[in-house]
C-alpha positions as CSV (number, residue, x, y, z in Angstrom):
1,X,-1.0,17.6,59.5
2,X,0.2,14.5,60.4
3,X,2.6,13.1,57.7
4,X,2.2,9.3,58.9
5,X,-1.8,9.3,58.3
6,X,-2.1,11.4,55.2
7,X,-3.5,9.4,52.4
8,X,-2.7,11.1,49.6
9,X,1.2,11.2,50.8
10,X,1.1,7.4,52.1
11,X,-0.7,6.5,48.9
12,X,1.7,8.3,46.3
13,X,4.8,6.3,48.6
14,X,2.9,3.1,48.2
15,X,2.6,3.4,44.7
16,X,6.2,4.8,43.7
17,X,7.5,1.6,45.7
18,X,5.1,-0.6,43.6
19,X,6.2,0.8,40.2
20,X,10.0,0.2,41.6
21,X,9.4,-3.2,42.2
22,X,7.3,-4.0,38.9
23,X,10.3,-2.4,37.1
24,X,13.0,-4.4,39.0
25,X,11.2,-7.7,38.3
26,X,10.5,-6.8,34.6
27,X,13.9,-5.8,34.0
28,X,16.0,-8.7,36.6
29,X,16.9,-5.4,38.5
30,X,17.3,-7.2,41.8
31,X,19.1,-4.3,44.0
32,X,15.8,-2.3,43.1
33,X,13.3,-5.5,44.2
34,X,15.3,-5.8,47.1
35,X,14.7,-1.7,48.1
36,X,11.4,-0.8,46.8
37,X,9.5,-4.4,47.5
38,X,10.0,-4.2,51.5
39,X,8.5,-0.7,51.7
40,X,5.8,-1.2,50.4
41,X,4.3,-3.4,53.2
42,X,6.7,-0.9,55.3
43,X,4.1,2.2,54.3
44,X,0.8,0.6,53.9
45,X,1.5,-0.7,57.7
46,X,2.6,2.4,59.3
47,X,-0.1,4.3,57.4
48,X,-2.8,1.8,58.9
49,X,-1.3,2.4,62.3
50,X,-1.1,5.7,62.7
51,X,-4.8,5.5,61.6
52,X,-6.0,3.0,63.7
53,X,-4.1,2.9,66.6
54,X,-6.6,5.0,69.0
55,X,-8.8,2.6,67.8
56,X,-7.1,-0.6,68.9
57,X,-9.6,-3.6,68.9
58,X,-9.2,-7.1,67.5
59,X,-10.1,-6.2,64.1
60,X,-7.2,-4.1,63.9
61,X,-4.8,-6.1,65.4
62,X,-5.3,-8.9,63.2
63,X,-5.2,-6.4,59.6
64,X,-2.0,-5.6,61.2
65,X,-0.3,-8.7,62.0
66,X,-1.6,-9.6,58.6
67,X,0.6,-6.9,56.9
68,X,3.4,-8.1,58.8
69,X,3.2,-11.6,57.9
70,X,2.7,-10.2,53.9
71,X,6.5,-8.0,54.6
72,X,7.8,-11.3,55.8
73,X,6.3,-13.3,52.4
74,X,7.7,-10.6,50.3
75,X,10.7,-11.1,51.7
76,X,11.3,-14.5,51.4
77,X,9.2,-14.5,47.9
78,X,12.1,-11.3,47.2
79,X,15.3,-13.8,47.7
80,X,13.7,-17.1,46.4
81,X,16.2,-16.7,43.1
82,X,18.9,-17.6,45.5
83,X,17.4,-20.7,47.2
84,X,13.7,-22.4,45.8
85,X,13.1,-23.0,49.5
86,X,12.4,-19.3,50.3
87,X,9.1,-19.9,48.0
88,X,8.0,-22.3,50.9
89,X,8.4,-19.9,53.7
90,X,6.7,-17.1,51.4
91,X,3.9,-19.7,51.1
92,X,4.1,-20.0,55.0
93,X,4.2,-16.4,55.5
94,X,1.6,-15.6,53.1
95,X,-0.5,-18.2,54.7
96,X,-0.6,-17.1,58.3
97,X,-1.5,-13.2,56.6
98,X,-4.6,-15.4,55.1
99,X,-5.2,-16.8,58.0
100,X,-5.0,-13.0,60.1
101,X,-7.1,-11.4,57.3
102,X,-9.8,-14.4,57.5
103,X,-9.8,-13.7,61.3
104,X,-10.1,-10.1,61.6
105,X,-13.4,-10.4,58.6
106,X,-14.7,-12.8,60.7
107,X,-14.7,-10.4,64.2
108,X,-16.5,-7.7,62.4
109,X,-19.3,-10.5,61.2
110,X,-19.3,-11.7,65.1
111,X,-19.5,-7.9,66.2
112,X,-22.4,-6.9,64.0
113,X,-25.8,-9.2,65.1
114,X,-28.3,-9.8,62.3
115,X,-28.8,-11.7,59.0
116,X,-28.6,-8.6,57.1
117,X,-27.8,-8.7,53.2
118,X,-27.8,-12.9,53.6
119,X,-28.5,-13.3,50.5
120,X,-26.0,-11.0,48.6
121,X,-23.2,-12.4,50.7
122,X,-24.0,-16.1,50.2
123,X,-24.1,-15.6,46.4
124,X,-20.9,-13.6,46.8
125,X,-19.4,-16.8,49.2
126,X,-21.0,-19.6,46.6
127,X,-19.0,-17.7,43.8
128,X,-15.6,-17.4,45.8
129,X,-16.1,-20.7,47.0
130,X,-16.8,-22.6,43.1
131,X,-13.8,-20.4,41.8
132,X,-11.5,-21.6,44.5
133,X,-12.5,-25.6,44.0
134,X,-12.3,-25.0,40.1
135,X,-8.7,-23.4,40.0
136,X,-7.5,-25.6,43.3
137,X,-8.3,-28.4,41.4
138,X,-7.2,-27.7,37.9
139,X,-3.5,-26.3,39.5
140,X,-3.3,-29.4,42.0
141,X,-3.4,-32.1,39.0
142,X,-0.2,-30.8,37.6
143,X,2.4,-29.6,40.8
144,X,4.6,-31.7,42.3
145,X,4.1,-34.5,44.7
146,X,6.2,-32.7,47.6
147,X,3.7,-29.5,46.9
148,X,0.4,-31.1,47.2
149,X,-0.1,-30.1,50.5
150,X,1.5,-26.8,51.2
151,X,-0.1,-25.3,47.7
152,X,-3.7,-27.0,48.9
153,X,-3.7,-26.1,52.7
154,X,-2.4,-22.3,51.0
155,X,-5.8,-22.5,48.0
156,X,-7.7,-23.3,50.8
157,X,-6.6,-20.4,53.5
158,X,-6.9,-18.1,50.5
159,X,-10.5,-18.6,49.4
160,X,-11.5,-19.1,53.1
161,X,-10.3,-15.1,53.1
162,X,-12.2,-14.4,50.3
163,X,-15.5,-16.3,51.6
164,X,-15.1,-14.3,55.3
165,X,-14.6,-11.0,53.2
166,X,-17.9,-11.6,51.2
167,X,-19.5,-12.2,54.5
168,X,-18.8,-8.7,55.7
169,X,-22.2,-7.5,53.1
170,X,-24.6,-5.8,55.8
171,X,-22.2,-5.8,58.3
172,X,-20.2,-2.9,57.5
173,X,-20.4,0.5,55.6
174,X,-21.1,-0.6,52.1
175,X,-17.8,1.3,50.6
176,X,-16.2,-0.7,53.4
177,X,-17.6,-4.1,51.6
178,X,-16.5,-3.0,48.3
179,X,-13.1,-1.9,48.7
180,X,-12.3,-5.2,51.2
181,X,-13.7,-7.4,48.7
182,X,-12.7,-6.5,45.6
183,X,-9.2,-6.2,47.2
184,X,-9.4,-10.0,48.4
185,X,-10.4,-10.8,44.8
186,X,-7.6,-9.7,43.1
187,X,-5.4,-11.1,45.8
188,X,-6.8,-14.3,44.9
189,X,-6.0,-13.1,41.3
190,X,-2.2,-12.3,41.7
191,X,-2.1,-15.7,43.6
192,X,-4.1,-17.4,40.4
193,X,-1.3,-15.9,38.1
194,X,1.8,-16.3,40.2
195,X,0.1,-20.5,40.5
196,X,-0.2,-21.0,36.9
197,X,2.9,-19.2,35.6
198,X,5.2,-21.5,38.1
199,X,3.3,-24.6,38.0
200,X,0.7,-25.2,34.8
201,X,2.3,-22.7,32.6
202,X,4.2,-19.8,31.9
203,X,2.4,-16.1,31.7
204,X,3.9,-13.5,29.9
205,X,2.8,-10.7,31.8
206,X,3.3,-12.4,35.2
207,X,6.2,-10.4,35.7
208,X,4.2,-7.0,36.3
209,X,0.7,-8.3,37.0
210,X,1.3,-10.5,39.5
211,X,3.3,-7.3,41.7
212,X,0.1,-5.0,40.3
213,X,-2.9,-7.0,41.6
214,X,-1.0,-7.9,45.2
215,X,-0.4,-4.4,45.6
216,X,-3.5,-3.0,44.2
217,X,-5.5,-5.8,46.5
218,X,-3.2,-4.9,49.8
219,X,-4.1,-1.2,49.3
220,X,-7.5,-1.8,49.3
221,X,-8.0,-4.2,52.0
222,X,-6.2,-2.1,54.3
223,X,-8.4,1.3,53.1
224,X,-11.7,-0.8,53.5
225,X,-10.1,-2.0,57.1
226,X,-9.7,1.7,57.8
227,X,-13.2,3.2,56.5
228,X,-14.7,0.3,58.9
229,X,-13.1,1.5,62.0
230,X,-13.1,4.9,61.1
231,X,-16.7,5.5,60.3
232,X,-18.5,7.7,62.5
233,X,-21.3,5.0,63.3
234,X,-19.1,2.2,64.1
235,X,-17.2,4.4,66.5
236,X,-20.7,5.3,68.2
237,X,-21.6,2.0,68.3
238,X,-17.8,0.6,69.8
239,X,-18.4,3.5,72.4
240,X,-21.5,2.6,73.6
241,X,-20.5,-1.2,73.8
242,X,-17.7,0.1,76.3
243,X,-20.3,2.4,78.3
């Protein structure tokens, strides 16, 4: 067995360094942020590799560069105690992994012809879509001037991701869908919390949740990423393509 694509193994890794950071931000325990928060992009990365690597495609490249842009936002996000302007690069960082994740949904639309499940998906975009203008515009009224733009062109990348991810309905094995979009949901919910408790007002449990729903959201992206290339039809299908 191959140690760098078990799931349970990967999994129990992910979630040890998840509980270490939620701990060290609780409890201002920065030398434990600063060791658990890296690894957990570190795992979920190397475990989606060693997965998908003899896969290869477009999709797969983009769900990885996303991760690596999400290591390089926790990063900065990690040390932003020190110096408010590492919040802007996080924002950056974060940004281009919205922009990856958008990207890579979108290829798997474009690969898969058809109008299938139109409906489901537009209700699905038309809620995303309402939630993103209702919240962008509520938390835009109250940040400061210098912000507008960075925190707008970042509300807008976000529910973009969310939008492409409830596109994927009929275009992918169902537990696919599910798992990518419920994942981009509650990324748009840790970013929801982490907005209001800097800028409108303070959260108490921002602290934890904020860590939880970002980490609960990354795992499940990256599984749903993983059940699409994986799945036996979709590897009939890429095979016949290169026939």
């Amino acid at each position: 067995m191959d140690i760098r694509k078990n799931h349970l193994l990967n999994g129990a890794l992910y979630a040890l360094a998840t509980v270490g950071t939620i701990v060290g931000e609780v409890r201002d325990l920065h030398a434990l942020v600063y060791v658990c928060k890296p690894v957990m992009m570190v795992v979920l990365s190397s475990w989606f590799y060693f997965n998908s690597r003899r896969v290869g495609d477009r999709f797969t490249l983009l769900v990885q560069v996303g991760l690596f842009f999400s290591l390089m936002g926790d990063i900065a996000l990690m040390v932003q105690h020190t110096d408010e302007f590492y919040f802007l690069i996080g924002l950056g960082a974060f940004l281009l992994a919205q922009i990856c994740y958008t990207l890579a949904f979108a290829q798997n639309i474009a690969d898969v012809p058809g109008g299938q499940g139109l409906l489901v998906s537009s209700a699905l975009v038309a809620l995303v879509i309402a939630y993103g203008a209702a919240f962008g515009s509520t938390l835009l009224k109250d940040i400061d001037a210098n912000l507008l733009l960075p925190v707008g062109v970042y509300a807008v990348a976000i529910t973009l991701m969310g939008a492409a991810a409830a596109l994927r309905f009929g275009r992918t094995f169902l537990p696919s869908f599910i798992l990518v979009f419920i994942g981009a949901a509650l990324f748009i919910t840790s970013d929801s919390i982490l907005a209001t408790s800097r800028f409108i007002r303070p959260v108490e449990h921002a602290s934890w949740s904020v860590i939880l729903t970002y980490a609960v959201a990354q795992y499940l992206i990256v599984r749903g990423c993983l059940m699409h290339v994986l799945d036996p039809e979709e590897i009939r299908r890429r095979a016949t393509l290169r026939a």
